[in-house]
Residue, then its C-alpha position, 0 to 999 in steps of 0.5 A: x225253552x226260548x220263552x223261559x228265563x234261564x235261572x242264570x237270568x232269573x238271579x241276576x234280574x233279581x240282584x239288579x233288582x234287589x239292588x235298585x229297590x235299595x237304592x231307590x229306597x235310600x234316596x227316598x231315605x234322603x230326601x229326594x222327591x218320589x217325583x225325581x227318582x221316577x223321571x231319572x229312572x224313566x229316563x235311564x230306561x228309555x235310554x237302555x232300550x233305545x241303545x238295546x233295540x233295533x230303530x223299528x222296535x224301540x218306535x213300536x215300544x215308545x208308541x205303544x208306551x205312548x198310547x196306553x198312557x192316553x188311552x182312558x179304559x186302559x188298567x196299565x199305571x191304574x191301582x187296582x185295590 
């Protein structure tokens, strides 16, 4: 049962979501770059994590982060269609 979301958390990361979705989709809407939306959004991110983790795991994250965007054979960020 650990690895399961509970439905409490299933609906609340799909508010958070819906909401963001909106948002993002508003500021498109009005105008602003695709480009900016997404460095904001990257990071906010990294500023919750950082702020959420432990030193050790927050590294870990950023240099698995980091690798996967140098590494050529990898799928993460690629359109597969």
């Amino acid at each position: 049962m650990d690895d399961e979301i509970e439905l409490d958390d299933k609906k609340e990361i799909n508010f958070i979501f819906k909401e963001f979705v909106n948002k993002v989709q508003q500021l498109l809407i009005d105008g602003y770059s695709p480009l900016a939306i997404a460095g904001v959004m990257s990071v906010q991110s990294i500023s919750l994590y950082k702020n959420s983790m432990d030193e050790e795991d927050f590294n870990k994250m950023m240099d698995t982060i980091f690798a996967e965007a140098h590494n050529e054979t990898s799928n993460i960020g690629k359109v597969l269609h």
